[in-house]
N, C-alpha and C positions, 0 to 999 in steps of 0.2 A: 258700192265699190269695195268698203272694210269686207264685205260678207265674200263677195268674190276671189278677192286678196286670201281670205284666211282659209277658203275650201280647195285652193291653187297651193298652198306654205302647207295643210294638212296633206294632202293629196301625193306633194311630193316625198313629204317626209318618213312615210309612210312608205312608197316606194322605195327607198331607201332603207328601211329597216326590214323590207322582206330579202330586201341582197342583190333586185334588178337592176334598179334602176341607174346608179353611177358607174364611172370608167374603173378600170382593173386597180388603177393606181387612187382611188378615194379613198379617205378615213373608213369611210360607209359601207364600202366593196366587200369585204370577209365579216358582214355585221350577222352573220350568224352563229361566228367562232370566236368573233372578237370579245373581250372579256367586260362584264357589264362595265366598271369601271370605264374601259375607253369610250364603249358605246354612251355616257352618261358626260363623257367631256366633249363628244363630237355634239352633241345637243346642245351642253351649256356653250359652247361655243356659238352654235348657230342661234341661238336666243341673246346672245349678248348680240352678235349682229343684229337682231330685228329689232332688240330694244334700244341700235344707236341710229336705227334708220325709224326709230318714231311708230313703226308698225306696233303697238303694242299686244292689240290681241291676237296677233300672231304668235308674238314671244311671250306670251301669258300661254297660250296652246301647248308650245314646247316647253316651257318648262313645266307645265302638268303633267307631259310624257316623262321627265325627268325625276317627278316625286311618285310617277308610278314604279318608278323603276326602284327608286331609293326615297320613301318615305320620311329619310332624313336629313336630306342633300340640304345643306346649308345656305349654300348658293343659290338654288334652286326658289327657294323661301325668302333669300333677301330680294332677290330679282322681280318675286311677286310682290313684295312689297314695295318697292320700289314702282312697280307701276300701278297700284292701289293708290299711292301716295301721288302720282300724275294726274290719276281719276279724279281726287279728292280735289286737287289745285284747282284743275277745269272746272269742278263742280261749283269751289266755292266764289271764282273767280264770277260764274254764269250767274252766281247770287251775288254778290256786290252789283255788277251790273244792272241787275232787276233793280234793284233798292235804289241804285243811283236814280236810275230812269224812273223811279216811282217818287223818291223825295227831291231830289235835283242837289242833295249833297251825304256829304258821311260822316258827320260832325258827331259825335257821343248827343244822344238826348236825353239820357237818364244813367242812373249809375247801376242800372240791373245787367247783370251780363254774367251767363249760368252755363253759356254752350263757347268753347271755343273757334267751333265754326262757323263759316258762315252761311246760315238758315235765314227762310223766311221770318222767324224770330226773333233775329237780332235785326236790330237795325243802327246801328254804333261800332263805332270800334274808338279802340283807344291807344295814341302813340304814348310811349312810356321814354326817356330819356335818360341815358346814366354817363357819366364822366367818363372819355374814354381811356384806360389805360395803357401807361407806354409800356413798351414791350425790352425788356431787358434779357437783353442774353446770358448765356452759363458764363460762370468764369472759365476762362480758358489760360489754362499753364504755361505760359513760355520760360521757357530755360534760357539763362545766357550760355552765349556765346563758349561752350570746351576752350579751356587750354591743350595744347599736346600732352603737358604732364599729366592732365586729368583722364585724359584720352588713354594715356598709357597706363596709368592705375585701375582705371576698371579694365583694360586687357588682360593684365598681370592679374585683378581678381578673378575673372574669369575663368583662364585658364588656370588659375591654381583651384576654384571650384563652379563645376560647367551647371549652376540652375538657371533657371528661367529667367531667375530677377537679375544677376548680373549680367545674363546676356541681355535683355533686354534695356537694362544703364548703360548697357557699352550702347546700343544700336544708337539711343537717345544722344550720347553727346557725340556718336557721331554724326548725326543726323540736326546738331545744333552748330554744327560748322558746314550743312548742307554738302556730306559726302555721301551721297548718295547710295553706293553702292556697299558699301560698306554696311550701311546702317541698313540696309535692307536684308545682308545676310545674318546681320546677327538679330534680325528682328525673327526672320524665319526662323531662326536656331532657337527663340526664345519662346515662338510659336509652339515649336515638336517638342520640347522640353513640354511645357505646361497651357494650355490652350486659355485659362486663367488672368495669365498675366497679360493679356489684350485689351482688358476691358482700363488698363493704365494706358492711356493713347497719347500721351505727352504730345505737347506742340502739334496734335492736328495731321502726326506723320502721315498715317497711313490714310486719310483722305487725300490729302495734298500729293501724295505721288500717285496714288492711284489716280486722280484729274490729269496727273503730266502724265501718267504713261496713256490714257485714254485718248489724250491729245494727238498722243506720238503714231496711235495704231489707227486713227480716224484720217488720220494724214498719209496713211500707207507706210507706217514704219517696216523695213525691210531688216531690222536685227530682231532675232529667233529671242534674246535674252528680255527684250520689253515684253514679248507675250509670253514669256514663261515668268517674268515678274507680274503681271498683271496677273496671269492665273491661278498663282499664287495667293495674291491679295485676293482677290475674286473668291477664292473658297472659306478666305480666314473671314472674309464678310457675309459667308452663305452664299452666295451670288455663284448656285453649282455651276449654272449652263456656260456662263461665260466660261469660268474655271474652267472647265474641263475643255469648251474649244478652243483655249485661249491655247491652253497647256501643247492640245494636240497639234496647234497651228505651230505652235513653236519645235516641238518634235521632226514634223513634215521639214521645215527648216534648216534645224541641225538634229542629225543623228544621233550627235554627243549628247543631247537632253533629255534621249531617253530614259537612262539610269535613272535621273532625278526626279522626272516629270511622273515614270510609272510607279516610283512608290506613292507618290499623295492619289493616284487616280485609284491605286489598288487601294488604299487606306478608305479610300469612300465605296470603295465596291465591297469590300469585307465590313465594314459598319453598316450591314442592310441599311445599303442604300438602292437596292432594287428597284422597292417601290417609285422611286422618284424617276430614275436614270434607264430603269428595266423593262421599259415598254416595249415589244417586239419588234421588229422589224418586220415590213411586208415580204415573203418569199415568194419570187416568181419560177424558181430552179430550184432544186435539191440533188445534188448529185454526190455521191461516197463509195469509195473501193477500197476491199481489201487488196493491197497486194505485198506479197514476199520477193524480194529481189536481194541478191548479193547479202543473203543473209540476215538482212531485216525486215521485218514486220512494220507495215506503214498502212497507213490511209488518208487516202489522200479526197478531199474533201472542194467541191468547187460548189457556190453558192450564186444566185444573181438575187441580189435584195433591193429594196427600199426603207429606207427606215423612218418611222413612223416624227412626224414634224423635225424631219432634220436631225436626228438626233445624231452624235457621233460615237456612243459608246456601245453595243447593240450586244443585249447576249446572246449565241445560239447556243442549245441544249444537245447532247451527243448520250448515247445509250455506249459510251469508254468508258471501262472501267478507271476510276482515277488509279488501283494499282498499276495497269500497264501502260500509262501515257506516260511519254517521254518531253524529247521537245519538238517544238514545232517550227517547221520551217515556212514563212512565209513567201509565198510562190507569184504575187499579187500587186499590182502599183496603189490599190485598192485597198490597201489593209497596212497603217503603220506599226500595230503591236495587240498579242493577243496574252489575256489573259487566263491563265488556268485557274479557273474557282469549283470546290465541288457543289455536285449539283442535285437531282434530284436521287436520292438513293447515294449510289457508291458511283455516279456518274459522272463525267467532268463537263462541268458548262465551260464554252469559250466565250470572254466577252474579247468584239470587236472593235480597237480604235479605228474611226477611217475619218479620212482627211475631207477637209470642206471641200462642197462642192455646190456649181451655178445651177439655181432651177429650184421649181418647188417639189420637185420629185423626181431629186437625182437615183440613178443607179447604181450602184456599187459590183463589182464580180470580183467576186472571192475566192483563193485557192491558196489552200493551205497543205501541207502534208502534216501528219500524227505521226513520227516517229512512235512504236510501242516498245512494250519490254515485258520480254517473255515469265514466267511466273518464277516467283520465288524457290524457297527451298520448302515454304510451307504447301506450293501449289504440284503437287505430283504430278499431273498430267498439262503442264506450260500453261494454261491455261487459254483464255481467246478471247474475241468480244461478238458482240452482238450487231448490226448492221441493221438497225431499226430505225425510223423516222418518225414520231408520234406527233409532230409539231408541226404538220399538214393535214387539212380538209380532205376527203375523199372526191372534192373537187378540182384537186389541184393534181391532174395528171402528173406533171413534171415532178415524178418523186421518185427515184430508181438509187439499187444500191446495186453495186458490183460486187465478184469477187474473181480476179484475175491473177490468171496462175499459169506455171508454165506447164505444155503438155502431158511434161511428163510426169507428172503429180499424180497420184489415185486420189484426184479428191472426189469426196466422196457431201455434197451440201445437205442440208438437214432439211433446206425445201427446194423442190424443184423451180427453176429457172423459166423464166418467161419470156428469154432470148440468151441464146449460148450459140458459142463461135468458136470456132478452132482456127485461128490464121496466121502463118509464118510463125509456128511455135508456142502461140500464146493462146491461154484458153479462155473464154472469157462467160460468166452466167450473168445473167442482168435479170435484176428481179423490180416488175411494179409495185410501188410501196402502196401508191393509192388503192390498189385491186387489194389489198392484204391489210387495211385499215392502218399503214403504217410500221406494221411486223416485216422484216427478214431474216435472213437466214444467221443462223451460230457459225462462228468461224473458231474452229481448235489449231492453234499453233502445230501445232505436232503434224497437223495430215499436210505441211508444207515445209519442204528441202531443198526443192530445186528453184536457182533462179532464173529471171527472164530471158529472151537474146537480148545484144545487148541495143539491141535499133529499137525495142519498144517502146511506143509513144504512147506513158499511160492516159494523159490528160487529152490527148486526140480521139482515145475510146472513149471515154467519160463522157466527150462534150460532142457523141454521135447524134445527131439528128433524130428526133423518134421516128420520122418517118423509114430512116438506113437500120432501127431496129426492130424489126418484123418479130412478132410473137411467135414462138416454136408451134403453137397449135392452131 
């Protein structure tokens, strides 16, 4: 049955990493593009399932494929140990047994004992006894009770000199007369000051309210301010994932928490924090257009994604030059705030906040516009960008860039179009990224002056059916 089991767990697994066998929306689905790393957490994952459902040489298989992969995987090697260590139990337990059934007890019969386990060999054991010790806790600091006057002399230090250590005395004795909010601001304040002066945790504060606001949000708290305090705490304790949904749920909430919430998110995105947070999201759409209207330069960008285990801050990579990005308007119910980071080269990544959503594989659709900005005084000819996609398979049909202009433009595109339209004024070339391994067309500011009518509906071209767009050849 074990042997059947394990040629049905290899069989599938297998399938799965040729790129058949699972639905569009699997970890395993793009496992020929996905980057070894994910491919090596999609396995430790499915081996920690087999080895809490007891199948062990199953999850002994997969994590084999795991050190083929990565000879050094950590995990990978405890997990084999770990059922080495199951192996050994069973074995020696199978010899106690024998021994029992053979002497009819397990008393020590000599004082020779050279193997710790249990062998045909041994036939003793020996229980050993020690005093048990009580267990004493750390001291823990309680502060009495602030007076107001005290209260008011560490404000007055404070603000006569703003470090870490008096904000963090004021937070304390406000936090020893349990005002809560108070002490919570000026702990944060003493947080961004010096990251240092945390490891002083006086009085237990910052478990203690982190448990009450946990309390508040497990209950369906309905103020934006407990989960932007909690996500707060959440980060200052490493605890990213919360952090960062915490933050974003509180955003979603109130608008006003913007300002505050996207500097700590950006503070973690600019301290590569990539690796942790920067997992891609799955792309099921790719769609981008240049267009010139009423004198600006814009692109407007619509996405349908999944993001890889829930995650809510998602990068996507853009071939924009970071000199000509401007700002961005968010077009989207789908998208609370985008941030500009550069990216690869002189390019700008956008990372995506997007709001919780029910299901193990929600959808997201995305639409943003790229305000640009035409070239400097150092750029003679305005300069342009490039309308490239590199961050799709040549199996992902759905990857097309526009560039839509009004008729009366000579433009003049660097690659021919692989559906172009002239309709009610507006001219439109559509280029397949997949056919072109992800390359399109250079777009030069300058060869655009005129703008749209004013009925043009760009985002109704964009999100044209492939079928309504027929290939010119």
């Amino acid at each position: 049955m074990k042997k059947s089991i394990l040629l049905l767990c290899l069989f599938v697994t297998g399938f799965m990493i040729v790129g058949y066998g699972p639905k569009s929306y699997s970890d395993l689905a793009p496992y020929k593009r996905i980057p070894t790393k994910t491919r090596i957490e999609s396995l430790l994952k499915a081996g920690n399932d087999l080895f809490l459902r007891r199948l062990y040489n199953e999850a002994n298989s997969i994590f084999k494929m795991v050190l083929d992969l990565d000879k050094n995987n950590l995990d990978a090697k405890m997990m084999m140990t770990k059922i080495n260590n199951v192996y050994e139990r069973e074995r020696n337990e199978e010899n106690k047994k024998a021994l029992y059934q053979k002497w009819g007890h397990l008393t020590p019969i000599d004082k020779i004992y050279t193997n710790w386990h249990w062998g045909p060999e041994v036939g003793h054991f020996e229980v050993r006894y020690s005093e048990p010790k009580p267990y004493i806790p750390a001291v823990r600091k309680f502060r009495p009770r602030a007076t107001d006057e005290e209260i008011n002399e560490a404000l007055n230090a404070y603000k006569k000199s703003k470090t870490a250590d008096n904000a963090f005395e004021l937070a304390m004795r406000y936090w020893s007369q349990r005002k809560e909010p108070e002490a919570i601001k000026y702990y944060f304040e003493a947080a961004d000051l010096s990251s240092d002066i945390l490891e002083r945790d006086d009085n237990y504060m910052l478990s203690m309210i982190t448990e009450e606001l946990e309390e508040k949000i497990n209950k369906g708290s309905n103020n934006p301010q407990d989960y932007y305090n909690h996500g707060r705490l959440a980060l200052i304790q490493g605890n990213t994932k919360d952090g960062i949904r915490n933050l974003i749920k509180a955003v979603k909430m109130d608008k006003k928490l913007i300002s505050y919430a996207k500097n700590y998110i950006d503070k973690y995105i600019t301290e590569d924090f990539k690796e942790i947070m920067g997992i891609p999201a799955e792309i099921y759409s790719f769609r981008q257009a240049y267009v010139f209207n009423k004198n600006k330069d814009m692109v407007y960008l619509r996405l349908i994604i999944c993001p890889m285990n829930k995650r809510q801050l998602i990068p996507i990579d853009t071939t924009i030059p970071a000199s000509f990005t401007g700002d961005i308007s968010i077009e989207s119910k789908d998208v609370l705030y985008v941030y500009k980071k550069k990216g690869i080269g002189d390019s700008i990544r956008l990372w995506l906040a997007l709001p919780e959503k029910e299901g193990n594989y929600p959808e997201y659709h995305v639409k943003l516009i790229i305000n640009l900005k035409r070239g400097t005084e150092y750029d003679e000819d305005g300069g342009g960008v490039e309308l490239s996609n590199f961050g799709l398979s040549s199996e992902q049909l759905d990857n097309w860039s526009f560039v839509i202009s009004s008729e009366f433009d000579n433009t003049d595109p660097t690659l021919p179009g692989d559906y172009e339209k002239v309709e009610n004024g507006v001219r439109i070339h559509g280029y397949q990224l997949w056919a072109t391994d992800g390359k399109g067309p250079y777009i030069s500011f300058r060869d655009f002056s005129e703008s749209l009518p004013s009925d043009a509906n760009i985002w109704k071209i964009i999100e044209n059916k492939e079928d309504d767009m027929k290939p010119i050849f």
